[in-house]
C-alpha positions in Angstrom: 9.3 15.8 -6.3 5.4 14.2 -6.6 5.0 16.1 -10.0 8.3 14.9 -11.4 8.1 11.5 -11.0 4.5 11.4 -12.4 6.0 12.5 -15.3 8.6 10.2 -15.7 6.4 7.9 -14.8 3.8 8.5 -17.0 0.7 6.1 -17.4 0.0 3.8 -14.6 -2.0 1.1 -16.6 -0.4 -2.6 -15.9 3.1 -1.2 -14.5 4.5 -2.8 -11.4 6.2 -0.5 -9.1 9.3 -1.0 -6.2 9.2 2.5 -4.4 13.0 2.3 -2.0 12.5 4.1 0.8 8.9 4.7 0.3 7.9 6.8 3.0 4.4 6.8 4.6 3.2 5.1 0.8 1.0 7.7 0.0 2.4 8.3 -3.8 2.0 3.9 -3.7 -1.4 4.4 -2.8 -2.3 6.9 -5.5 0.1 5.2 -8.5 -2.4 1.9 -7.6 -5.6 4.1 -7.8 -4.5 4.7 -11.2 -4.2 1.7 -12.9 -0.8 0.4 -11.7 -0.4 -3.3 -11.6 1.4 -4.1 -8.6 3.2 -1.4 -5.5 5.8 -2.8 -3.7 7.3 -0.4 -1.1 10.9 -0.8 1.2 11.5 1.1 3.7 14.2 1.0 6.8 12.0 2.4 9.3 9.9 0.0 11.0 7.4 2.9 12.6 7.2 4.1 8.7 6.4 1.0 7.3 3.7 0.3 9.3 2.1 3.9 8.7 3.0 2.8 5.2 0.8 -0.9 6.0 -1.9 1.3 7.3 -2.0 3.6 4.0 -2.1 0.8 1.8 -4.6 -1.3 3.7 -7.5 -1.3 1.7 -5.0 -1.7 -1.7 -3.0 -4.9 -3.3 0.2 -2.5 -1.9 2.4 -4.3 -0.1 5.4 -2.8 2.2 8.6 -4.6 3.7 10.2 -3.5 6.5 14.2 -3.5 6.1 16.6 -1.8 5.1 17.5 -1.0 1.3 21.3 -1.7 2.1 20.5 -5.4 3.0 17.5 -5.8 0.8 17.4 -8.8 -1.5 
């Protein structure tokens, strides 16, 4: 799925993202290596979001831990 969303994504430069259910953050890292502006990640796993916290730990990423049905 990786290449596809690149795609639609297209250039990074100055674009803030909001990744639901973003997994271990890897793509969040790489999208912020790139140019974007800002990486928001949710995800409902509190064990993935902090393996998520420790990929984005050197980046402006940031992760929070709930549930996409009761985010707000």
């Amino acid at each position: 799925e990786k290449p596809v969303v690149m795609d639609l994504i297209g250039l990074m430069t100055d674009k803030r993202i909001l990744d639901l259910g973003c997994g271990d953050a890897v793509i969040g890292r790489e999208l912020l290596h790139q140019g974007a502006a800002s990486y928001v990640g949710v995800e409902g796993s509190h064990k993935m979001a902090a393996v998520a916290r420790q990929t984005l730990a050197d980046t402006s990423g940031q992760i929070i831990a709930q549930r996409i049905e009761d985010w707000t």
